[in-house]
C-alpha positions as CSV (number, residue, x, y, z in Angstrom):
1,X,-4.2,37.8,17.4
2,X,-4.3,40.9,15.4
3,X,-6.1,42.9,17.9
4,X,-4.5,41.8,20.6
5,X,-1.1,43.0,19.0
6,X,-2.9,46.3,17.9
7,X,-3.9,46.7,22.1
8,X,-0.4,46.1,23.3
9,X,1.6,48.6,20.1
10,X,-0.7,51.0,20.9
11,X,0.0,50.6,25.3
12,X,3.8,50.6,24.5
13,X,3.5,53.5,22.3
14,X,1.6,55.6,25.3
15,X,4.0,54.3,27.8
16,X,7.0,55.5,25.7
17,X,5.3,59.0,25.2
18,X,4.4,59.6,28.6
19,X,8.3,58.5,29.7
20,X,9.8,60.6,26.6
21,X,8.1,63.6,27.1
22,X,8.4,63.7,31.2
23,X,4.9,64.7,31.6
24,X,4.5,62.2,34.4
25,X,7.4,61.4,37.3
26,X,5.1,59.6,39.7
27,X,4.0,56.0,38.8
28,X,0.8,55.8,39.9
29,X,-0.9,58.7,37.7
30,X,1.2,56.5,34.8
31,X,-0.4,53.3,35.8
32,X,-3.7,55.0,35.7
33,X,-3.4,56.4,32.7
34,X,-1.7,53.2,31.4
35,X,-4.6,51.2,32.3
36,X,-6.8,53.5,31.0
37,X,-5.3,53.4,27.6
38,X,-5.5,49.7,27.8
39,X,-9.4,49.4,28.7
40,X,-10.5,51.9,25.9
41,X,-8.8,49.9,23.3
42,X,-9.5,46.9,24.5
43,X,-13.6,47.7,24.6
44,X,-12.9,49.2,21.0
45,X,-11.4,46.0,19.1
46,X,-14.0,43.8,20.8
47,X,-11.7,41.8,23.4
48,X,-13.2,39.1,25.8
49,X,-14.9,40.8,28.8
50,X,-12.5,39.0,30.9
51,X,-9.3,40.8,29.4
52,X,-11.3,44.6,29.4
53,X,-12.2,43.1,33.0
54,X,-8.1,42.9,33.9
55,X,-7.6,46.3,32.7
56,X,-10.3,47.9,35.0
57,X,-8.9,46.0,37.9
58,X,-5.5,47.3,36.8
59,X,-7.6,51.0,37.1
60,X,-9.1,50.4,40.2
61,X,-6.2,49.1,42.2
62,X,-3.4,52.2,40.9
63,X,-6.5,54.5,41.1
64,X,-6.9,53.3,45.2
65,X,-3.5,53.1,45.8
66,X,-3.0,56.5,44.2
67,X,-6.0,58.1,46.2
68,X,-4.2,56.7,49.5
69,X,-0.7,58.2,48.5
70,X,-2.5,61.8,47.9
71,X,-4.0,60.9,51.6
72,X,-0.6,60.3,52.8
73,X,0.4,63.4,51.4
74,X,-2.2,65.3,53.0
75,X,-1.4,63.7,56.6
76,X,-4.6,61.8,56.6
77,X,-3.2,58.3,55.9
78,X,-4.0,55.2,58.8
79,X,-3.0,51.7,57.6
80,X,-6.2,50.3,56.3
81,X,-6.7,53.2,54.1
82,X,-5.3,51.5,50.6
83,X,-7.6,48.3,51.0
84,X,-10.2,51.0,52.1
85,X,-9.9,53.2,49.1
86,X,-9.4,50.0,46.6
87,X,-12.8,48.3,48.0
88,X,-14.2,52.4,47.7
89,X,-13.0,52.3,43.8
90,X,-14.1,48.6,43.0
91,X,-17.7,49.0,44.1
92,X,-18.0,52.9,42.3
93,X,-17.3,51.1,39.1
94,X,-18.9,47.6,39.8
95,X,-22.0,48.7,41.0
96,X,-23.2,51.2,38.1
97,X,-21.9,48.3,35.8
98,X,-23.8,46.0,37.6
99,X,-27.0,48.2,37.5
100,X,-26.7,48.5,33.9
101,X,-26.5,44.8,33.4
102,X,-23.0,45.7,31.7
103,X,-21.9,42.7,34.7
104,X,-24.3,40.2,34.1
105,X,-27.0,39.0,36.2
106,X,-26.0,36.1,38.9
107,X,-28.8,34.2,38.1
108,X,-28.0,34.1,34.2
109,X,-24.3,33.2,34.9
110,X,-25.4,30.8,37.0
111,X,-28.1,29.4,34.2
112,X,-25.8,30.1,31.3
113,X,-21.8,29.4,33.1
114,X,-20.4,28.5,29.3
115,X,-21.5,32.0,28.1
116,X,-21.0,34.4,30.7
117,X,-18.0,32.9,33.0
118,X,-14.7,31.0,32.5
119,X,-12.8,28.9,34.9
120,X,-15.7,27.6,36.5
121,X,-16.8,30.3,38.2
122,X,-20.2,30.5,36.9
123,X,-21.4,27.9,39.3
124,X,-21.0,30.6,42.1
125,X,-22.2,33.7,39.7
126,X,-19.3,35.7,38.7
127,X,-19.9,37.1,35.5
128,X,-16.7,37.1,33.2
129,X,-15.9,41.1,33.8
130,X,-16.3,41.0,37.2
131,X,-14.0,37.9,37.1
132,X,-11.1,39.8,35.5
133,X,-11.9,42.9,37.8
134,X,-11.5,40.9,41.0
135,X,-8.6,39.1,39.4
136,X,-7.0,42.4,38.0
137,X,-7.3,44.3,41.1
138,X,-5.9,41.6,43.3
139,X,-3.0,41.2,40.7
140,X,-2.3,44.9,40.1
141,X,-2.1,45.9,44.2
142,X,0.2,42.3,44.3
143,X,2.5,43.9,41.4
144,X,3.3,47.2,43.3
145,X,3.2,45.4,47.1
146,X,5.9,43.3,45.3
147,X,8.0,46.7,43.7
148,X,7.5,48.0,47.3
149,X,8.8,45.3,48.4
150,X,11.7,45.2,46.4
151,X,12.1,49.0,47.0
152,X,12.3,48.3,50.7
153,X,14.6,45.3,50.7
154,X,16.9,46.8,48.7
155,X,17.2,50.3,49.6
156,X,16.2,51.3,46.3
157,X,14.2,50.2,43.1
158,X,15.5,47.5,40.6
159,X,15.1,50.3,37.8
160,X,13.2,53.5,36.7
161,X,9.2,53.0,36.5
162,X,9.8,49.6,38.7
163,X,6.1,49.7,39.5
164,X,5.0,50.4,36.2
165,X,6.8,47.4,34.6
166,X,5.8,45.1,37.0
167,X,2.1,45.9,36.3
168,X,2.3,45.8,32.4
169,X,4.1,42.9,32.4
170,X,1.5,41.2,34.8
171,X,-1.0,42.1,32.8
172,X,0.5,40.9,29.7
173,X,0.9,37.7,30.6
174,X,-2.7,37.4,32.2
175,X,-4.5,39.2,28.8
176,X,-2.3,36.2,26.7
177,X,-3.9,33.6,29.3
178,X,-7.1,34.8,29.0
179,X,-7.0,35.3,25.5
180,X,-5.9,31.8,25.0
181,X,-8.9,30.2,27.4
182,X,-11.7,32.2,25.5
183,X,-10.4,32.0,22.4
């Protein structure tokens, strides 16, 4: 629990520098770096593969969805182009990791489901890591759909850093869960 608590003083403690100091006004280079943060200490104190897994989702969706803004920006934005540049950013991180057996081998999930997996997903071959990268990514574009949502209903954002929240608290909640499954 100690680390854990350690990984989440230390995020907060980012967060409230970044916001403090007004280095960053745009949430997506926040979330990015936010996530960032979150999967170097995380690999550091030895969390679950599943948790670090969240956190590199959480980097690979802002990371897409921030690409596709600066497209948008640059006039060069069609619809498709966030799930585009998301599924672009997933396999440029999953692939080397796969290829360096960093996600581990389908075959030896499949052989070995109580070591490598959780939730029963080691009968189909997901590896723990690519589990909480799927998971993450799909949560993380869900959490700032939803703020844009919100932002579009009302006219206006709930509060400052909206998006930003929305993902930390998501991921909160899903790196407790996770930590109490593989614990």
């Amino acid at each position: 629990m100690k680390k854990i608590t350690s990984i989440f003083t230390f995020m907060f403690l980012i967060f409230f520098i970044i916001l403090s100091l007004n280095l960053v006004s745009a949430h997506c280079p926040l979330c990015t770096t936010g996530a960032a943060v979150g999967i170097g200490a995380a690999r550091a104190y030895g969390v679950d593969d599943s948790i670090v897994g969240l956190f590199l989702g959480a980097f690979i969706a802002s990371s897409g969805l921030w690409f596709s803004n600066w497209m948008k920006k640059k006039k060069m934005y069609f619809s498709l182009l966030p799930i585009i540049s998301i599924i672009i950013f997933f396999s440029l991180l999953a692939v080397p990791l796969y290829i360096k057996g960093v996600i581990t081998d389908f075959e030896m999930v499949i052989s070995m489901p109580e070591h490598h997996s959780m939730l029963g997903m080691g009968i189909y071959g997901i590896d723990k890591l690519l589990f909480g990268m799927i998971l993450g990514t799909l949560l993380i574009s869900g959490t700032f759909s939803l703020s844009d949502y919100i932002k579009a209903k009302r006219g206006k954002v709930l509060f400052s850093f909206q998006g930003m929240i929305f993902m930390f608290i998501a991921l909160l909640i899903f790196s407790l869960i996770f930590w109490f499954l593989t614990k």
